[in-house]
C-alpha positions as semicolon CSV with decimal commas, in nm:
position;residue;x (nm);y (nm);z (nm)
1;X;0,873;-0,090;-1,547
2;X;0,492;-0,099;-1,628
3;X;0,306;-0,410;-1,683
4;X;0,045;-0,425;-1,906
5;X;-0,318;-0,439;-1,766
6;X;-0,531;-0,750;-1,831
7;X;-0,736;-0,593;-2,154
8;X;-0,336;-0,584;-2,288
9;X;-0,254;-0,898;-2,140
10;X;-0,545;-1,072;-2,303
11;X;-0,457;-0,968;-2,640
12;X;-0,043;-1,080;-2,568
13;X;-0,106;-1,406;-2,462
14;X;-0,350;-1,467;-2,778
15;X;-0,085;-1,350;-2,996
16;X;0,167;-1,585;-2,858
17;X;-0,010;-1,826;-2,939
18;X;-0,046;-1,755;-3,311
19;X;0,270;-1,589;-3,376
20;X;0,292;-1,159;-3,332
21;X;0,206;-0,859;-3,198
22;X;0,169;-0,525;-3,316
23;X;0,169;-0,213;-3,139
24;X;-0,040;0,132;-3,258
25;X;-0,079;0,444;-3,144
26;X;-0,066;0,835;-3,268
27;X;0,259;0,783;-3,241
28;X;0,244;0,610;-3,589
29;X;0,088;0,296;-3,656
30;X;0,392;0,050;-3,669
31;X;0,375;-0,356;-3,581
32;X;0,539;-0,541;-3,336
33;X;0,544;-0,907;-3,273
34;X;0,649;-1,124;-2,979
35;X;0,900;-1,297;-3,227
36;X;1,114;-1,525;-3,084
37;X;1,513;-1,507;-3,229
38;X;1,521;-1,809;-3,374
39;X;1,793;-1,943;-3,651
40;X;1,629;-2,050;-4,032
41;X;1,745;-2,181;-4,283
42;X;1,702;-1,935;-4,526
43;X;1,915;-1,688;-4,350
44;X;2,296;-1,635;-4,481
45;X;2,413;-1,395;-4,212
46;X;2,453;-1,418;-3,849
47;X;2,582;-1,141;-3,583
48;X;2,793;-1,164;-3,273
49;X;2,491;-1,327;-3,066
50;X;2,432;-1,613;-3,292
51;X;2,139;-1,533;-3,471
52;X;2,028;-1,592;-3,789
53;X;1,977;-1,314;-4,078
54;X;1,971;-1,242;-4,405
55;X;2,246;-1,048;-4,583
56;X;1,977;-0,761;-4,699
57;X;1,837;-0,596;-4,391
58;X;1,563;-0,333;-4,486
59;X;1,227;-0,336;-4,374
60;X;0,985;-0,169;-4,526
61;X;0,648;-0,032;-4,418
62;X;0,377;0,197;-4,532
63;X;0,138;0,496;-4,383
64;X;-0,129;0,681;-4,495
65;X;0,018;1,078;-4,400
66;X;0,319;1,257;-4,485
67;X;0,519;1,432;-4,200
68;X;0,466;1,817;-4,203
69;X;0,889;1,848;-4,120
70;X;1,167;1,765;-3,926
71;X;1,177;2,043;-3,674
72;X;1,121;1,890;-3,326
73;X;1,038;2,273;-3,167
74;X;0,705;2,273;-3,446
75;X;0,673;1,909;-3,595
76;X;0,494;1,718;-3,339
77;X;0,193;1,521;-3,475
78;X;0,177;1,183;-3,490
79;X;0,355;1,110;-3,815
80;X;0,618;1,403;-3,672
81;X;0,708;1,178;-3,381
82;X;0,753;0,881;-3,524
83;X;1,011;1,009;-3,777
84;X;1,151;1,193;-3,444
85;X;1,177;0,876;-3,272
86;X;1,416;0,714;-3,591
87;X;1,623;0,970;-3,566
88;X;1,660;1,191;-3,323
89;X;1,719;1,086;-2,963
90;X;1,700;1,282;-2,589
91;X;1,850;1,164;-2,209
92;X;1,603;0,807;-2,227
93;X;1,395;0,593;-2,411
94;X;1,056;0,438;-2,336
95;X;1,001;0,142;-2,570
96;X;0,923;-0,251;-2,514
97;X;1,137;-0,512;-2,377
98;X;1,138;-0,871;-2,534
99;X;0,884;-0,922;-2,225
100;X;0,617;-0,714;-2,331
101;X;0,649;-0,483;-2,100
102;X;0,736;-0,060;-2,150
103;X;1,060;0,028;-1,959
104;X;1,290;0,324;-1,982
105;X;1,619;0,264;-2,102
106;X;1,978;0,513;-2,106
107;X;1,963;0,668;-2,435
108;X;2,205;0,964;-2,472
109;X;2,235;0,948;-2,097
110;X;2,438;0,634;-1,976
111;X;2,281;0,727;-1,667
112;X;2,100;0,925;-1,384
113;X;2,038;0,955;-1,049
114;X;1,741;1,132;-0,895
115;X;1,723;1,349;-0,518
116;X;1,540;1,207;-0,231
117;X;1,279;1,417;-0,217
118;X;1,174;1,334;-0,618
119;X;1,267;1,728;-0,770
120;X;1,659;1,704;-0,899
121;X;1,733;1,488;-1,188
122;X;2,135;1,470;-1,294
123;X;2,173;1,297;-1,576
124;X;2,519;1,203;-1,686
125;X;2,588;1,233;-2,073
126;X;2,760;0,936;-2,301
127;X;3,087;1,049;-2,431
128;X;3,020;0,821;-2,738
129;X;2,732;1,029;-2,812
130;X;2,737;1,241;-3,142
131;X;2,546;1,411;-3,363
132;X;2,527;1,323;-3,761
133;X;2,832;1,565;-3,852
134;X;3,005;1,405;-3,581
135;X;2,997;1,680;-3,354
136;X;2,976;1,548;-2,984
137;X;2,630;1,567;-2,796
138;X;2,674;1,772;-2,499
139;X;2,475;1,917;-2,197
140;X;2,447;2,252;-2,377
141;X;2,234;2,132;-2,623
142;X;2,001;2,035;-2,410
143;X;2,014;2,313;-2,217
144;X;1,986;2,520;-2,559
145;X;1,692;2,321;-2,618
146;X;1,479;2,310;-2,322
147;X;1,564;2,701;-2,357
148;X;1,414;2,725;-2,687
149;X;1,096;2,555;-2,575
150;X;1,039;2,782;-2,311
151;X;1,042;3,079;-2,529
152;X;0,727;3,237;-2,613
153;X;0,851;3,398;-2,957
154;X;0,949;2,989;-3,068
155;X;0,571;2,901;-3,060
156;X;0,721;2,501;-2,929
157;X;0,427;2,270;-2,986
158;X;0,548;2,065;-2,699
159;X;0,670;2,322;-2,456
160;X;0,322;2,308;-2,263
161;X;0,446;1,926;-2,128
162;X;0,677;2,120;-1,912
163;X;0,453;2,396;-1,752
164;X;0,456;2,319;-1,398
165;X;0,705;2,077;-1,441
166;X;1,052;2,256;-1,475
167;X;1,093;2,518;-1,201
168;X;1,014;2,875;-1,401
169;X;0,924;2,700;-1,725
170;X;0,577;2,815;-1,748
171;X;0,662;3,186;-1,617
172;X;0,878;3,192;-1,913
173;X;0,685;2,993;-2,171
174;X;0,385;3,248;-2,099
175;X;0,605;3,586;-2,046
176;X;0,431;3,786;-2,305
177;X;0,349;4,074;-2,070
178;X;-0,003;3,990;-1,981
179;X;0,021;3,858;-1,617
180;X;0,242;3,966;-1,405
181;X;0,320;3,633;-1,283
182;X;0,511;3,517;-1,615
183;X;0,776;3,745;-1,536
184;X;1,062;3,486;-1,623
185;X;1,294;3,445;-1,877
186;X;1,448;3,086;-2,046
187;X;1,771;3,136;-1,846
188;X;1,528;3,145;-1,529
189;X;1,384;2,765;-1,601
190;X;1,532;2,500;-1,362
191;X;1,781;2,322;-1,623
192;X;2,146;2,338;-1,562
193;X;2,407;2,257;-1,746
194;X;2,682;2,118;-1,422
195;X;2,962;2,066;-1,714
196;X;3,000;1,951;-2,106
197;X;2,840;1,598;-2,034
198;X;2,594;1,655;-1,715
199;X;2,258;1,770;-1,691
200;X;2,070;1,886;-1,439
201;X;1,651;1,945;-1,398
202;X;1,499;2,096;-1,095
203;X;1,100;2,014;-1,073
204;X;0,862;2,221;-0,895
205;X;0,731;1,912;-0,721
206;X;0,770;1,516;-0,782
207;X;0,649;1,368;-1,119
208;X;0,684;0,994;-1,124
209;X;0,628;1,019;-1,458
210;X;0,904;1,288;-1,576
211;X;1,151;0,985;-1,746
212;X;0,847;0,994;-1,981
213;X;0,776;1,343;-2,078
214;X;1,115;1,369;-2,205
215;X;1,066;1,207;-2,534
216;X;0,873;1,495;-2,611
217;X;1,208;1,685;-2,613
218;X;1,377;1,564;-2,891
219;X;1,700;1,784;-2,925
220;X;1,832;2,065;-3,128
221;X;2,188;2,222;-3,153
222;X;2,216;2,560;-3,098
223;X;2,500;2,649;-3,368
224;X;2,319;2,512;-3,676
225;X;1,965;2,610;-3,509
226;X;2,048;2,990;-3,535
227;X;2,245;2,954;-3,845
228;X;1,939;2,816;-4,031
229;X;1,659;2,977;-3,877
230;X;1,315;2,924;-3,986
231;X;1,457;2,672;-4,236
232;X;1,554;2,428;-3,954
233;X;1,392;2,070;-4,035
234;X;1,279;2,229;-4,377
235;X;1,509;1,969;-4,607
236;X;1,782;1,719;-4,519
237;X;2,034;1,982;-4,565
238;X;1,932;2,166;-4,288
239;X;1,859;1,874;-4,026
240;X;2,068;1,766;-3,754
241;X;2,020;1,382;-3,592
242;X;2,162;1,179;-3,333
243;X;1,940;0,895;-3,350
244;X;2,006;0,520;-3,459
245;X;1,901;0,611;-3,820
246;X;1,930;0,933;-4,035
247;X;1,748;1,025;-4,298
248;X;1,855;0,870;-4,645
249;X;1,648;1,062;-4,911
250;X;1,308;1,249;-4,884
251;X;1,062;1,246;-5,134
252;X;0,748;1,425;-5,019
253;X;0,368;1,242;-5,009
254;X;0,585;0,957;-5,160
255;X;0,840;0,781;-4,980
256;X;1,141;0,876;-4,679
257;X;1,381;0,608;-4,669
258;X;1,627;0,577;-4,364
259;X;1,980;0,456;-4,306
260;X;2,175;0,283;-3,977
261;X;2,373;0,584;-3,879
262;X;2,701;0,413;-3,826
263;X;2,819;0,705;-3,576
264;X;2,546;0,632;-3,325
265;X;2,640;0,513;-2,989
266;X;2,530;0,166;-3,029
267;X;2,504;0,125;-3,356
268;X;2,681;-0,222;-3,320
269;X;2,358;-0,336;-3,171
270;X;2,129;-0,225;-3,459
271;X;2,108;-0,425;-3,695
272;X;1,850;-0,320;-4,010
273;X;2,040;-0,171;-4,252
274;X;1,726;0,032;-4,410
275;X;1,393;0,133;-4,339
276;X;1,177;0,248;-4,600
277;X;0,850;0,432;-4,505
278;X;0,621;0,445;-4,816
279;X;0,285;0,673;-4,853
280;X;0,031;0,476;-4,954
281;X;-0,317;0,645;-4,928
282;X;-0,535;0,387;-5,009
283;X;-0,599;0,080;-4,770
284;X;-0,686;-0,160;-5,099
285;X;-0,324;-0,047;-5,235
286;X;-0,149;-0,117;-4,875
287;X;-0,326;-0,451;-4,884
288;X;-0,141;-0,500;-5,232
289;X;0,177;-0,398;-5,136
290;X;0,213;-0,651;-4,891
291;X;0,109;-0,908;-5,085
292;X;0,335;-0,809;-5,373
293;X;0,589;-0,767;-5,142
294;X;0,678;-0,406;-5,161
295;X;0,572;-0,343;-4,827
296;X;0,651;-0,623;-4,484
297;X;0,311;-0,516;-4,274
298;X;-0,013;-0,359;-4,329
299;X;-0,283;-0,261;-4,146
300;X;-0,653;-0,357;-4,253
301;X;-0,997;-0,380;-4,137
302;X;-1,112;-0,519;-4,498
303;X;-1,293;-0,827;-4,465
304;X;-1,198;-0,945;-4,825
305;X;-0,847;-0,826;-4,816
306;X;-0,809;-0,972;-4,459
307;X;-0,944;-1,318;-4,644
308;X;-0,702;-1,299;-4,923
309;X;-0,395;-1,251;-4,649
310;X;-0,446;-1,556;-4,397
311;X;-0,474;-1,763;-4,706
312;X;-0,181;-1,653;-4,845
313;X;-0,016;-1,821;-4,521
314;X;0,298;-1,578;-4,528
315;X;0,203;-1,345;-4,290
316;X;0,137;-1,355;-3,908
317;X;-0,205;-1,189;-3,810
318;X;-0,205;-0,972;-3,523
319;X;-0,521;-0,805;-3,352
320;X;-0,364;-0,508;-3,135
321;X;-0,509;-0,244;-2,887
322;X;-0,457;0,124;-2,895
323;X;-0,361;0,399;-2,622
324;X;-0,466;0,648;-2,797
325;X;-0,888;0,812;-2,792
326;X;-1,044;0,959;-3,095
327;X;-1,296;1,230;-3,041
328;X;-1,454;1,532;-3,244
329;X;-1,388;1,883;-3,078
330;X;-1,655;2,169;-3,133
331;X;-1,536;2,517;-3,147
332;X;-1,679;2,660;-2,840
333;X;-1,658;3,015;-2,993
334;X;-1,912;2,940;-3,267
335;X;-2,260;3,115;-3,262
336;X;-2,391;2,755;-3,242
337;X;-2,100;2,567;-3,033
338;X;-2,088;2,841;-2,724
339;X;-2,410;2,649;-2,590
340;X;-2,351;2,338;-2,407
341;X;-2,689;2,191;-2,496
342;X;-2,621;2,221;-2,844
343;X;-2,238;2,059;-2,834
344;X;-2,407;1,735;-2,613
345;X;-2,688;1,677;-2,875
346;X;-2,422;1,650;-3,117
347;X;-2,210;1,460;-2,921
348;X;-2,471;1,172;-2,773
349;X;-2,710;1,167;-3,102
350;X;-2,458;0,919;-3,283
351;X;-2,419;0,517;-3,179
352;X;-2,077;0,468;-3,116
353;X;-2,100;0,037;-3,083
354;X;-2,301;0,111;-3,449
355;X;-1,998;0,331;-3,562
356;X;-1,748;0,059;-3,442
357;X;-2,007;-0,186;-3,620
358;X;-2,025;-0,034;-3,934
359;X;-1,682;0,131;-4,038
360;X;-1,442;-0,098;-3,789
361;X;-1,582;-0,419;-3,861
362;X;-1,664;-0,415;-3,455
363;X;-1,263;-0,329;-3,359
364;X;-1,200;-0,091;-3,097
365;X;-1,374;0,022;-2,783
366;X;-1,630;0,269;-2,780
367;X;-1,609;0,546;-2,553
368;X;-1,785;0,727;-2,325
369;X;-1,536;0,851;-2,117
370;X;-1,188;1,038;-2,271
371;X;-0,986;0,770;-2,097
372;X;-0,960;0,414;-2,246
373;X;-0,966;0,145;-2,052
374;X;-0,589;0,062;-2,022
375;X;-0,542;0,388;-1,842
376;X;-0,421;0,404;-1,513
377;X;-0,378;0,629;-1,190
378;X;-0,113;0,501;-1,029
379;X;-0,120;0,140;-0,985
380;X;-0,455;0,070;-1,027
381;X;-0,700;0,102;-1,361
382;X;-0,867;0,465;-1,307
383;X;-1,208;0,283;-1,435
384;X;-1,184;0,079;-1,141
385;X;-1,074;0,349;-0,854
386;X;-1,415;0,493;-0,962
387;X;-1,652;0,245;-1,025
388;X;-1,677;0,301;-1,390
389;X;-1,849;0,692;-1,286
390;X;-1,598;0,863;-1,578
391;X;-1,813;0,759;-1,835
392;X;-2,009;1,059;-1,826
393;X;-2,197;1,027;-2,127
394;X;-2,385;0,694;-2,032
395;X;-2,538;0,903;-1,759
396;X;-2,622;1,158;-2,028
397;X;-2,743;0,913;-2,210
398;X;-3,035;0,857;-1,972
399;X;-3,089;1,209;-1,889
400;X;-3,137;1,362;-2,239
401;X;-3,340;1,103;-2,414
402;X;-3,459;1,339;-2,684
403;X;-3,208;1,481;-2,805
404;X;-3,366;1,734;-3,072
405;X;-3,550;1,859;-2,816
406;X;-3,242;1,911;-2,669
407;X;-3,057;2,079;-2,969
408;X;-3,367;2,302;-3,014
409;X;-3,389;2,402;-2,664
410;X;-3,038;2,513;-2,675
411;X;-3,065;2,706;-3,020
412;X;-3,375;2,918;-2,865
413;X;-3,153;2,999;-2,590
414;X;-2,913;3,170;-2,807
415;X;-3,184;3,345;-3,014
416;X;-3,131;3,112;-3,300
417;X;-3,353;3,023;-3,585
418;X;-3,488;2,684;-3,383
419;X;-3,492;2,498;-3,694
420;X;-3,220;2,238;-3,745
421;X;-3,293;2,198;-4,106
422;X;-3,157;2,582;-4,138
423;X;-2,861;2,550;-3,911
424;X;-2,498;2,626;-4,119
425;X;-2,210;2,415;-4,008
426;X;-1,903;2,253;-4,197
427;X;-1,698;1,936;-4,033
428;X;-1,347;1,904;-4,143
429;X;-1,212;1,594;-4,160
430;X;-0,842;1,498;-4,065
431;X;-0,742;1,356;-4,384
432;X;-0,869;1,286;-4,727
433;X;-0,921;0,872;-4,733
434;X;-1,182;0,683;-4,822
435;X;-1,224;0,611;-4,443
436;X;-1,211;0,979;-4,361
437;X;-1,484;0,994;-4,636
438;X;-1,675;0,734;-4,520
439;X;-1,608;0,801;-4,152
440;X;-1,767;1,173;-4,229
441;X;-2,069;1,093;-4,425
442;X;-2,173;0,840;-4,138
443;X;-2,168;1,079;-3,862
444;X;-2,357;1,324;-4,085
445;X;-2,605;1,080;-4,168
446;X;-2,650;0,993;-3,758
447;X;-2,685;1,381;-3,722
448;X;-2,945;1,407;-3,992
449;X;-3,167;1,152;-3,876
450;X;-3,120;1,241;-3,487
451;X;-3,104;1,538;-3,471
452;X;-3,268;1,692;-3,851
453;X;-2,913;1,855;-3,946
454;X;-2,780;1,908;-4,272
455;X;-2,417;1,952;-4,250
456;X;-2,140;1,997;-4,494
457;X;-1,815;1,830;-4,527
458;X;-1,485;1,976;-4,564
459;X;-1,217;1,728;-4,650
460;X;-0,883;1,846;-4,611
461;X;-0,523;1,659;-4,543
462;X;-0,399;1,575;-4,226
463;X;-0,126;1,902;-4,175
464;X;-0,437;2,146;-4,335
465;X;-0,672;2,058;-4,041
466;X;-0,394;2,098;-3,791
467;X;-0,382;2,438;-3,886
468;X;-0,741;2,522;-3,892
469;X;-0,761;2,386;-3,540
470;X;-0,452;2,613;-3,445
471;X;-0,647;2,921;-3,601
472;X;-0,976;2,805;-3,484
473;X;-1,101;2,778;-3,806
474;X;-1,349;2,507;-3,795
475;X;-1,674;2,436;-3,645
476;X;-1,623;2,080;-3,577
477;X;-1,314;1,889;-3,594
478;X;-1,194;1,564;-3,556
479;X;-0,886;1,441;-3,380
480;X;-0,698;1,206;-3,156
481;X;-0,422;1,169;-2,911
482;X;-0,166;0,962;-2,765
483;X;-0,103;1,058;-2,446
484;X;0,312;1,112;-2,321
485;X;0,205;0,903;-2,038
486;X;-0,012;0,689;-1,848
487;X;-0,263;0,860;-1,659
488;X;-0,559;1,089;-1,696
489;X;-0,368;1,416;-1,651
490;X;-0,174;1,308;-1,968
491;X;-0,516;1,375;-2,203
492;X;-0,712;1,612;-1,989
493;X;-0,402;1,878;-1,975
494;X;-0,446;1,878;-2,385
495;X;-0,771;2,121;-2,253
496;X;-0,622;2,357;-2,020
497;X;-0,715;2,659;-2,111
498;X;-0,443;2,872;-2,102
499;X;-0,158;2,603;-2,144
500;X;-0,324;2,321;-2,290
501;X;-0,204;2,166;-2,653
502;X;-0,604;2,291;-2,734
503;X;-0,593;2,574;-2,524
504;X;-0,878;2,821;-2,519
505;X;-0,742;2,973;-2,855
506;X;-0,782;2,697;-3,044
507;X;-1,101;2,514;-2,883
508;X;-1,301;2,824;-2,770
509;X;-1,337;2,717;-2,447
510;X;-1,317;3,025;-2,156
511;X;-1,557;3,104;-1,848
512;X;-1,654;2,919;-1,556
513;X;-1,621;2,575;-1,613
514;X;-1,291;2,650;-1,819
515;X;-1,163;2,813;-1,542
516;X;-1,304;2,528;-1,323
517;X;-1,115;2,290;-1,512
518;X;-0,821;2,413;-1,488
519;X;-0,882;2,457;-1,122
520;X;-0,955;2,117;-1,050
521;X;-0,634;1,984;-1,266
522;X;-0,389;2,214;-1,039
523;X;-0,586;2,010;-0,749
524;X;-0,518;1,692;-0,914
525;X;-0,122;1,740;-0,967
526;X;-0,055;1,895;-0,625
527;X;-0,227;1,559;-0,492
528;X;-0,028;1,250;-0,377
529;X;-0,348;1,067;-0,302
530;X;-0,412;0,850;-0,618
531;X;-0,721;0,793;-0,493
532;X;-0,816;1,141;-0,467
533;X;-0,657;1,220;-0,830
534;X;-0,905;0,971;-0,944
535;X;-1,225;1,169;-0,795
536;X;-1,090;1,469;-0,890
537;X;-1,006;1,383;-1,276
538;X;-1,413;1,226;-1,295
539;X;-1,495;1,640;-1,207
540;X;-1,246;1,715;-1,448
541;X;-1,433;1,477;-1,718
542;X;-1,787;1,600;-1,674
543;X;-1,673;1,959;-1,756
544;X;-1,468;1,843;-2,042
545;X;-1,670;1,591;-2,187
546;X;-2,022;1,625;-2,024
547;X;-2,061;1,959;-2,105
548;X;-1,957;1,842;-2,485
549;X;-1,681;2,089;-2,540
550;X;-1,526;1,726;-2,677
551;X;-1,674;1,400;-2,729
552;X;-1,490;1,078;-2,743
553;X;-1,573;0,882;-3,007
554;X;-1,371;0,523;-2,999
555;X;-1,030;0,399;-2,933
556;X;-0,941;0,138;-3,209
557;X;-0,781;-0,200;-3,193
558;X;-0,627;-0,285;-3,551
559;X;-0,577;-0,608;-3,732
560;X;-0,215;-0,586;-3,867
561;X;-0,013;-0,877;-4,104
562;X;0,357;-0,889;-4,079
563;X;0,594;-1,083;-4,338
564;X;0,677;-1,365;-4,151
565;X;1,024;-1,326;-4,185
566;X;1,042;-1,012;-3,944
567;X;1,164;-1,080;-3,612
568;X;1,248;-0,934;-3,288
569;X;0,919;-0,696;-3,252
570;X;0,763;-0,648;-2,915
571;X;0,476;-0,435;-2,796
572;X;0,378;-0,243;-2,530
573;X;0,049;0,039;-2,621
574;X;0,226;0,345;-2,389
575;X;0,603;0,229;-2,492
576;X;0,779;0,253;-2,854
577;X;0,960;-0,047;-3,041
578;X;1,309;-0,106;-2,972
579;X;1,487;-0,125;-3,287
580;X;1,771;-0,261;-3,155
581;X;1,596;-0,601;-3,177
582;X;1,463;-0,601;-3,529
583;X;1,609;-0,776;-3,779
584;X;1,523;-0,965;-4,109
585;X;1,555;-1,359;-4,102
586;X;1,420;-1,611;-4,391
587;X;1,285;-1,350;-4,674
């Protein structure tokens, strides 16, 4: 179990005093109070525990992105996961107990047990456990899947969680030939399949923090996988789940509703009947929606519409921290982006309190460091295991305090044209809302006046931009991350070169430092000094971030309203709500 550092803690005891709490994340942004199960009088329905409900359980919320499919080997962005997490389910859970705090819980394993020296886990399957045809859930298809992953020809968006994690799961992931090294194939990676319901993972070395990585693992079944193809998590007809919901209907950039799936394991214990997950671009037409009541939660920074809901007096307001960093990435192969000097004048010529100020109504935390300040190493904040020295760009700050000098200073070393003014560079945008807008045209404006740039903007949905990034297609990019779990090695890995989530194909990023970097992260994970995996991750930082191949930009703390009449949601930012509390009482 993982309690909640005092930033968190702050924000939890304020919202038990005014009613909820609401968690966020790239996950998907999704609220979560601290509602106690109380009885009302409006409620016409009770289950076996005594509590109150209403006959119609269906909650309803809204989000801004569409899901790019239901594959679990390819679909893995934020919006991806979140549908993953309604219906598909691995060996454990992480979500949040009634307590606030993140704990893993048996999921399709009723158990495990775990060798003393930290590198076998045996998990034992439930034989209640099926999949949506009715098919039991066996060993094999996790075996099948973890398989699959490490297969270089699958292209698994997740696999690189498990390099250096899973004895041989690397050598195969990266078996295309060119080192010698990756000479292993999937039936070479340290998961064994002991019989039909038991599991078995051999680690190259303890990770405390393995429980965690496998919810990026969401299963597949091997007979329908190779019967479909290509086509697998293309439409509802070609989807397999074996979570507590299934998919009802599917209408694309409009609406996916989902269903209890009455043939899940517990599905006495869950007890919405429906949840309905609406697109709704625009924040002014979310903020209608839940006053209308089509919607039961929104999520707004809108002073006005923020106004309009308190006084409604039907919803509970909930302010709610992130765990998740936003930051622009520069394509390090660009004839402008290969030069450090130029990617930190981009990177420390914009105010990110002023940003924060001006487009978040002051929410979030500004950052000068890739890590927020809920992240740990080990027990112990990793801000405060080194003295607050991985915020790099503070120092940077102070060093380069003219930065067009800096930006031209780095163009003439590349043989540029050392005008600004004349300097040709597009920034995508991860999305095509009025905040993306607006989000855009303010960092271009800081870049004009700071730094004499004209740039253009290139607005493009959320899926588009993911595959610009994956074809390195973009100058400058912006994106965020939730990390699988909580500690620096969980963000920084997204940058290792070769195995990184933005590996050097996608960010640019090779040569000394790169290789540096990935030098110093291998140091870091063969380390069971916390201590020392704290000095070693600041070194890590100032090649990432103070050499601007990335540069944080904020982490955001939302103000969400939820319908009153929702109960049972709890928080936790590095856990996922347990839907086996939530239930509709008093609509």
């Amino acid at each position: 179990m993982k309690k909640i550092k005092k930033v968190i803690i702050l924000v939890i005891i304020f919202a038990l005093c005014f009613g909820t709490l609401t968690g966020c994340g790239k996950k998907e942004d999704v609220p979560a109070t601290t509602g106690d199960v109380t009885s009302t009088d409006n409620s016409n329905g009770s289950d076996k525990d005594g509590i109150q409900m209403d006959a119609e359980q269906v909650y309803k919320y809204s989000f801004n992105s569409d899901i790019t499919g239901l594959n679990p080997m390819l679909n893995t962005t934020g919006p991806d996961n979140s549908i993953h997490n309604f219906i598909l389910e691995t060996l454990v859970s992480e979500v949040t107990d009634e307590n606030n705090n993140a704990v893993i819980k048996p999921s399709v394993a009723k158990d495990w047990t775990i060798s003393e020296d930290g590198t076998v886990y045996t998990f034992n399957i439930r034989e209640d456990a099926v999949w949506s045809d009715g098919v039991p859930v066996t060993a094999n298809d996790f075996l099948f899947t973890f398989r699959t992953m490490a297969t270089p020809e699958v292209g698994s968006t997740n696999a690189w969680l498990f390099d250096g994690v899973i004895v041989n799961f690397g050598e195969s992931l990266y078996n295309d030939g060119s080192n010698p090294k990756n000479n292993k194939k999937p039936e070479d990676i340290g998961v064994k399949a002991i019989d039909e319901k038991t599991i078995e993972f051999t680690l190259t070395k303890p990770y405390g923090y393995f429980l965690e990585l496998l919810n990026g693992a969401k299963p597949i079944r091997q007979d329908k996988y190779e019967e479909w193809g290509e086509q697998y998590g293309s439409s509802l007809d070609k989807c397999l789940m074996n979570g507590r919901f299934t998919v009802e209907s599917w209408d694309p950039n409009v609406q996916m509703t989902f269903v209890k799936n009455e043939k899940y394991w517990d599905a006495e214990n869950t007890k919405l009947q429906k949840v309905e997950r609406k697109i709704i671009q625009d924040p002014a037409t979310a903020a209608q929606a839940l006053l209308s009541g089509e919607i039961d939660y929104v999520a707004t920074n809108d002073p006005d519409w923020k106004k309009l809901i308190i006084e409604d007096g039907r919803f509970e307001t909930i302010v709610a921290p992130d765990n998740a960093p936003e930051f622009l990435g520069f394509n390090v192969q660009n004839k402008y982006f290969k030069n450090p000097k130029i990617r930190l004048a981009f990177s420390l010529a914009f105010d990110r309190e002023k940003y924060l100020e001006d487009l978040r109504e002051g929410e979030g935390e500004p950052l000068y460091s890739l890590m927020l300040g809920v992240t740990n190493v080990g027990d112990k904040l990793y801000s405060e295991r080194v003295n607050g020295k991985n915020e790099v760009l503070k120092d940077l700050q102070k060093q380069y305090p003219d930065l067009k000098a800096l930006l031209i200073e780095g163009l003439k070393e590349e043989g540029l044209d050392p005008d600004p003014a004349k300097m040709n560079i597009s920034y995508v945008t991860r999305g095509t809302t009025e905040y993306s807008k607006k989000s855009a045209e303010w960092l271009l404006q800081q870049w004009k006046e700071k730094l004499g740039v004209e740039i253009k903007i290139d607005m493009i949905e959320w899926n588009v931009m993911w595959d610009r990034v994956d074809a390195g297609d973009y100058d400058i990019c912006t994106a965020g991350w939730g990390p699988y779990y909580n500690d620096p090695n969980g963000l920084l890995e997204l940058y290792e070169p070769v195995n990184g989530y933005f590996n050097s194909k996608k960010s640019g990023w090779t040569g000394p430092d790169a290789e540096k970097f990935s030098e110093i992260l291998e140091k870091a994970s063969n380390s069971p000094d916390n201590q020392e995996r704290a000095e070693l991750f600041v070194e890590a930082e100032k090649l990432l971030v103070g050499t601007g191949v990335i540069a944080p930009t904020y982490c955001k703390s939302s103000t969400y309203f939820v319908a009153k009449y929702v109960k049972g949601f709890y928080v936790n930012p590095h856990a996922g709500l347990d839907y086996s509390l939530i239930y509709i009482s008093g609509k």
